[in-house]
C-alpha positions in Angstrom: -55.3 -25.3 4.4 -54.7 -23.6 1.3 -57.7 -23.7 -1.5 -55.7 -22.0 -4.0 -53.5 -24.6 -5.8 -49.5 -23.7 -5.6 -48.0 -26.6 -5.4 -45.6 -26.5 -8.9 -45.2 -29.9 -10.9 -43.1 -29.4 -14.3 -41.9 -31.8 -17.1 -39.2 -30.9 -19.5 -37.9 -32.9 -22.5 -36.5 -32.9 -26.2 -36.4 -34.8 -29.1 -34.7 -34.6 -32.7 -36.9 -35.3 -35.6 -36.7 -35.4 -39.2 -38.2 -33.0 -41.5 -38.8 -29.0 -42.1 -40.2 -26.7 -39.6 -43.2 -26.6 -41.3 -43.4 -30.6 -41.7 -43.3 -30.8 -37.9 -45.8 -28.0 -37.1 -48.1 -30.1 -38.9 -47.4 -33.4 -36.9 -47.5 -31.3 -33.7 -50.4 -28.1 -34.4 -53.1 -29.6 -36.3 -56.0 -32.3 -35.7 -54.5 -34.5 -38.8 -51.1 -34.8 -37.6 -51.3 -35.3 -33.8 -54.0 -38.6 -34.5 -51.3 -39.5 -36.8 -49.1 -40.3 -33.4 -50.6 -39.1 -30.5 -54.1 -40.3 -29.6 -57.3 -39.2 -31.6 -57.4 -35.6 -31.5 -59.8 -32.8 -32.5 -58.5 -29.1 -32.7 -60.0 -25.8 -34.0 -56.1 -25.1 -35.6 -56.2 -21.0 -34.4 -55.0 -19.4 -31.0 -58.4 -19.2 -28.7 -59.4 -22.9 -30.5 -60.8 -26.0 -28.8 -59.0 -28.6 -28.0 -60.1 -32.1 -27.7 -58.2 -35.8 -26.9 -59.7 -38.9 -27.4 -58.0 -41.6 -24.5 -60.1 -44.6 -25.1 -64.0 -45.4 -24.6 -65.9 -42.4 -22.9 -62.8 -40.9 -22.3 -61.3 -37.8 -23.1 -59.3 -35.0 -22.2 -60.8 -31.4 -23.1 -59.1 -28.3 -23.7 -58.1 -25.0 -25.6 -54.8 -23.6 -27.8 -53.3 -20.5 -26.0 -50.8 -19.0 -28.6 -50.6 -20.3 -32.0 -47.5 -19.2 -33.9 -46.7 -21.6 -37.0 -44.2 -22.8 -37.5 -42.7 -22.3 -34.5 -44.6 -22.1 -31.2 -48.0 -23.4 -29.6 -49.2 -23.5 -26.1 -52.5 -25.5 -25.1 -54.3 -25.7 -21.8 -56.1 -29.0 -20.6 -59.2 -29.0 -17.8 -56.7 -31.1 -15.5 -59.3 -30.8 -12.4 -62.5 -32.0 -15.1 -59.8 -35.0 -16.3 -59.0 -36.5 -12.9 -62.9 -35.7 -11.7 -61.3 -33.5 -8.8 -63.1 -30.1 -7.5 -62.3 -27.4 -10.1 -60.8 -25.1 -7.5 -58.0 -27.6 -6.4 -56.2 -27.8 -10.0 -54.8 -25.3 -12.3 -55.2 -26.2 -16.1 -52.7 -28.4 -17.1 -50.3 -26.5 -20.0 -48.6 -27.9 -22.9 -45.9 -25.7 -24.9 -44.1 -27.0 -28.4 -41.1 -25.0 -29.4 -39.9 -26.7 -32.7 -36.1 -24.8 -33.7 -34.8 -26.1 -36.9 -31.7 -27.9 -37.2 -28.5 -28.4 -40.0 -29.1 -31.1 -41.8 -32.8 -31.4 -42.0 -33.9 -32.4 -38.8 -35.7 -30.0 -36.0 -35.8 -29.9 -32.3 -38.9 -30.0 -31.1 -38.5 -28.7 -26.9 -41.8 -30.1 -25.0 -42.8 -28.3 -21.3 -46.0 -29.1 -19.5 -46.6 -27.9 -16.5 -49.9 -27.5 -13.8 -50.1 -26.3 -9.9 -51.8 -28.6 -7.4 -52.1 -28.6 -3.7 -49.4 -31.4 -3.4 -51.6 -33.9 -2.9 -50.4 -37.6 -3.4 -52.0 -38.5 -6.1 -50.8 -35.3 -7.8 -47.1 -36.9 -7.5 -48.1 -39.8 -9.0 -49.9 -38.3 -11.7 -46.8 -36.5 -12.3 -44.4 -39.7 -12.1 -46.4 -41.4 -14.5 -46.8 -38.8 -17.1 -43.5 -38.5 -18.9 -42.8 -42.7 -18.9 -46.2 -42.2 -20.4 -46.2 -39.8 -22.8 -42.2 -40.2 -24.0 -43.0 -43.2 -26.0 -45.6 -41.0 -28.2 -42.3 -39.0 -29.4 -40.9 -42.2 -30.8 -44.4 -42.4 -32.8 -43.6 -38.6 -33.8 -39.6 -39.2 -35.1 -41.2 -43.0 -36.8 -43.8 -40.8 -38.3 -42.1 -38.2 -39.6 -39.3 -40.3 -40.9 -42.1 -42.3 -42.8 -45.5 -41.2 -43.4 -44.9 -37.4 -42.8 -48.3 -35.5 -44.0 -50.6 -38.7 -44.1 -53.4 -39.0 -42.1 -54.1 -41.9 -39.8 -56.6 -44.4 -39.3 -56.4 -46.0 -35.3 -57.1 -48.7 -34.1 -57.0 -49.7 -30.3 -57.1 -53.1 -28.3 -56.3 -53.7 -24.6 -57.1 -56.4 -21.5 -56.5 -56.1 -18.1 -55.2 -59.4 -16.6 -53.9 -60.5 -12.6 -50.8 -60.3 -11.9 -47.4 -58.7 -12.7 -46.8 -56.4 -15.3 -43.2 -57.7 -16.1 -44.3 -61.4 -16.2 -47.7 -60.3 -18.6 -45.2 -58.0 -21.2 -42.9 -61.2 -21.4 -46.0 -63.1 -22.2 -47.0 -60.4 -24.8 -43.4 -59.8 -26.2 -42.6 -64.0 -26.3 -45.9 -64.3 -27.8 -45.6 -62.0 -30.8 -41.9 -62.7 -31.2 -40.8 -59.1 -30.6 -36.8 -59.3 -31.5 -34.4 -56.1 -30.7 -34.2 -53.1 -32.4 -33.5 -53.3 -36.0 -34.6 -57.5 -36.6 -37.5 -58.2 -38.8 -40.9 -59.7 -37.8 -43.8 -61.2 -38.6 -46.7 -59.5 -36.1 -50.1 -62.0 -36.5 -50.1 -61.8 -40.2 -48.3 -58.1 -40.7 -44.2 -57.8 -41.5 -42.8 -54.6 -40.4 -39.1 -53.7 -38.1 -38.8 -53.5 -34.4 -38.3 -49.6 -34.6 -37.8 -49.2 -30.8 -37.6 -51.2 -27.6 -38.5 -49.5 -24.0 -39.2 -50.5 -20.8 -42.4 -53.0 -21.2 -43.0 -51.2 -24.9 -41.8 -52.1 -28.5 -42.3 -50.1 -31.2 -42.9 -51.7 -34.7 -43.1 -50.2 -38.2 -45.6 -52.1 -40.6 -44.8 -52.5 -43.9 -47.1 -55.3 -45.2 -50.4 -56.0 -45.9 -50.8 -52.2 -44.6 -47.9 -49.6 -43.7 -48.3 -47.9 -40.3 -47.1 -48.3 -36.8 -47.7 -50.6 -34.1 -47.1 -49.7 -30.4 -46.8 -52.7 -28.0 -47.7 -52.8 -24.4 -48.1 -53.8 -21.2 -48.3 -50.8 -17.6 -48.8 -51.7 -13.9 -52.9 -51.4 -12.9 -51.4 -51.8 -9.1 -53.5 -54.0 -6.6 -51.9 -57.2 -8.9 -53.1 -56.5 -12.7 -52.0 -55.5 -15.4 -53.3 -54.2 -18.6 -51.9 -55.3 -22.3 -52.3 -53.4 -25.4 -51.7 -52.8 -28.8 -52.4 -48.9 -30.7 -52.1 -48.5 -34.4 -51.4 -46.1 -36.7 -52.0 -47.1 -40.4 -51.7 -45.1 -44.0 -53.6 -46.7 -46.6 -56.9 -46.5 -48.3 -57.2 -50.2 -47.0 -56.9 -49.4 -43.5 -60.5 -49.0 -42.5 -61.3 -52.5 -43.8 -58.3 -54.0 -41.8 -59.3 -52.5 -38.6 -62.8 -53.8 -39.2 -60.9 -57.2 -39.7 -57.7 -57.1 -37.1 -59.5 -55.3 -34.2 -61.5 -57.6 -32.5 -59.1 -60.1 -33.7 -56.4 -58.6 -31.5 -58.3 -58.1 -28.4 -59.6 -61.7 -28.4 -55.8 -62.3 -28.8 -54.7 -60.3 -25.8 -57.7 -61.8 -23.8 -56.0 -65.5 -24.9 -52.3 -64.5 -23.6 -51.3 -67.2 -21.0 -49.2 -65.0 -18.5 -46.5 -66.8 -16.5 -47.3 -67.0 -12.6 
């Protein structure tokens, strides 16, 4: 067998988003503007830098930028091997390329690749199925955040449960429960107003406007072996926000631990 991974995986998308080149390089190319939408992230902001993702308690995604060209171009490897725990030798690093190309009319198209080698291993296909139903919602975050709060920074918060049973029947627990409408109808979120700004497959996408602006990302993904996690991720802009997380937090999870899913 081979032990030098050749297998090609690849993922290849596109989204439209509002502002100037420069506004989107610094949603996509700095530490500020990626926590703003992505997940908590810590970057030295220069080609050669390090690279760090925070994905939830004690867990993290490591890595370093590999060209840096503002405002137009940046490249960044991830430790995919040290992520999965899998021997170094079996997995390439996993690469990331922006391309932002500015639009008429004030808007910019930002062209995402990411791409590894494996040894075509199962779980390698898997890992590659889940990753762009995974990571395409973040780009709704992006457009909301740009359209919105572009330049502000972020404060997170984060709440999730793992129940048994289905994931369809636990996000129409979570979505009945919260009184998630379609895209476009007002409502009222466990004390916070805001818009449904986006509905996806077991995912709604809600911009907060009172008592703190930011947005909330609903959501419920398939453990396998009969569970099924639900969660909620924040993104607020307000001096307040820190003491609202301190508040809401706990509040939430003891909220999704409560949800009553249909059998």
């Amino acid at each position: 067998m081979s032990t030098t991974p050749n297998v090609p995986y690849r993922l290849e998308f596109s989204v439209e988003v509002p502002g100037t080149p420069e506004q989107v390089w610094q949603a996509i190319a700095t530490a500020k503007g990626m926590s703003a939408w992505f997940t908590p992230t810590e970057m030295e902001e220069r080609e050669g830098g390090s690279l760090h993702f925070t994905m939830g308690p004690e867990m993290g995604s490591d890595g370093h930028v590999t060209a840096w060209e503002p405002p137009r171009r940046i490249v960044y490897e991830e430790d995919w091997a040290a992520l999965m725990g899998k021997d170094p030798d079996a997995l390439s690093p996993l690469t990331s390329e922006f391309i932002v190309e500015a639009q008429s009319g004030g808007t910019c198209i930002v062209r995402v690749t990411s791409s590894g080698f494996g040894r075509g291993a199962d779980w390698e296909s898997e890992f590659w199925d889940t990753m762009a139903p995974g990571w395409m919602p973040f780009f709704d975050n992006l457009r909301l955040y740009l359209s919105h709060f572009p330049g502000q920074e972020a404060t997170h918060f984060e709440a999730s449960t793992s129940h048994p049973g289905d994931a369809d029947a636990l996000w129409s627990s979570l979505r009945q429960g919260l009184g998630l409408g379609d895209e476009g109808t007002a409502v009222e979120v466990r004390g916070s107003t805001g818009t449904v700004e986006r509905v996806g497959e077991r995912q709604t996408l809600v911009r907060l406007t009172a008592p703190v602006p930011g947005m909330l990302s609903v959501y419920a993904w398939d453990e396998g072996e009969s569970r099924a996690t639900a969660g909620v991720r924040a993104y607020l802009f307000s001096a307040n926000a820190a003491d609202y997380v301190r508040r809401e937090e706990p509040a939430w999870q003891a909220w999704l631990q409560g949800i009553a899913v249909e059998a």
